[in-house]
N, C-alpha and C positions, 0 to 999 in steps of 0.2 A: 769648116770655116769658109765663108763666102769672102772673096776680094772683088774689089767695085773699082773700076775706074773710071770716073768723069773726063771729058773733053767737049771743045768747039767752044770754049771760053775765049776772051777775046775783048777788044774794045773798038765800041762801035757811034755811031755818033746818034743822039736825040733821032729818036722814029725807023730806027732799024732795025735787023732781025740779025738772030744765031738761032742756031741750032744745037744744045748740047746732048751728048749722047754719053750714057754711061752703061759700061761693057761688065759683066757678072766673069767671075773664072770658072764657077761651079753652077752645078746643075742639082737640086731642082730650082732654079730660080724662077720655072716657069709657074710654081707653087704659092707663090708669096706677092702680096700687095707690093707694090714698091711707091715712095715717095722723093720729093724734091723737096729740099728744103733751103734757104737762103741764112746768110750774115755780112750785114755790112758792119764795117769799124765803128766800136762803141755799142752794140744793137745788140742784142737778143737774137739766136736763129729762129726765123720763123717761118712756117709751112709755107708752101708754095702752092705742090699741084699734090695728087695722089691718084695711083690707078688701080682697081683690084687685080687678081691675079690671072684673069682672062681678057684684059681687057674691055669689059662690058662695062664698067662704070668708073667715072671719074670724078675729081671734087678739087675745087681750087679757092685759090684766097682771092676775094675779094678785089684786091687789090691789081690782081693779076686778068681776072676772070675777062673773056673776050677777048685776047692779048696774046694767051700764052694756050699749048697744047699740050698734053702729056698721052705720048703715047709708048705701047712696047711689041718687040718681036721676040717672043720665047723662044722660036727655032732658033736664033739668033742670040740668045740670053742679053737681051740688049735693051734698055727703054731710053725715051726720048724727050725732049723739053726743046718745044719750037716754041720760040719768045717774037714774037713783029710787037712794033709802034713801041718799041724802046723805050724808056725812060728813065733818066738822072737816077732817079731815086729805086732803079733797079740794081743800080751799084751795089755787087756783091759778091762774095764767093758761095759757088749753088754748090750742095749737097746729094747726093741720093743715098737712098738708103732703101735697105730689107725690111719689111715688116715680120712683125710675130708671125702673122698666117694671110692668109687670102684676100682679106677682104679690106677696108676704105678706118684705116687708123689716126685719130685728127693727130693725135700727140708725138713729138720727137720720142717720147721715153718707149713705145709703142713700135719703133724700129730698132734695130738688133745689128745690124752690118751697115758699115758707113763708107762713103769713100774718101778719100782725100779733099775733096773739091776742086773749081776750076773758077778761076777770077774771070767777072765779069765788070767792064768799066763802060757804064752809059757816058761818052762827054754830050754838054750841052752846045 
């Protein structure tokens, strides 16, 4: 059993940055793709960022893309979601989560270990 904890959630105003960091309790987590995922009130959760499990590739939504960074430190069982140029409509509570294995998983169903979340409030 892997436990995830999400932080550096927070509210920030239109064009700002957080950094959220979510911490693994177990090891191997250096093993497994990790993703972010996002839900705002009323919404569907939906992908955010994803990184494979050495950090050589990444993949992000659309909506995010140029914006947001998803990175991790395995020594550390730690990975990372640097968010700048904030926006309203990023109003959400982010997710991370463990993948089945290694590599770059589009879908939620495709991750296995989830954390709690951390609210995140863009004002405008």
């Amino acid at each position: 059993q892997v436990q995830l904890v999400e932080s550096g959630g927070g509210l920030v105003q239109a064009g700002g940055s957080l950094r959220l960091s979510c911490a693994a309790s177990a090891r191997p987590f250096g093993s497994y793709g990790i993703g972010w995922f996002r839900q705002a009130p009323g919404k569907e959760r939906e992908f955010v960022a994803r990184i494979r499990w050495n950090g050589g590739s990444t993949h992000y939504a659309d909506s995010v893309k140029g914006r947001f960074t998803i990175s991790r430190d395995n020594a550390n069982n730690t990975v990372y979601l640097q968010m700048n140029s904030l926006k309203p409509e990023d109003t959400a509570v982010y997710y991370c989560a463990v993948a089945k294995g290694r590599g770059l998983y589009p879908t939620a169903i495709e991750y296995v270990y989830w954390g709690q979340g951390t609210q995140v409030t863009v004002s405008s």
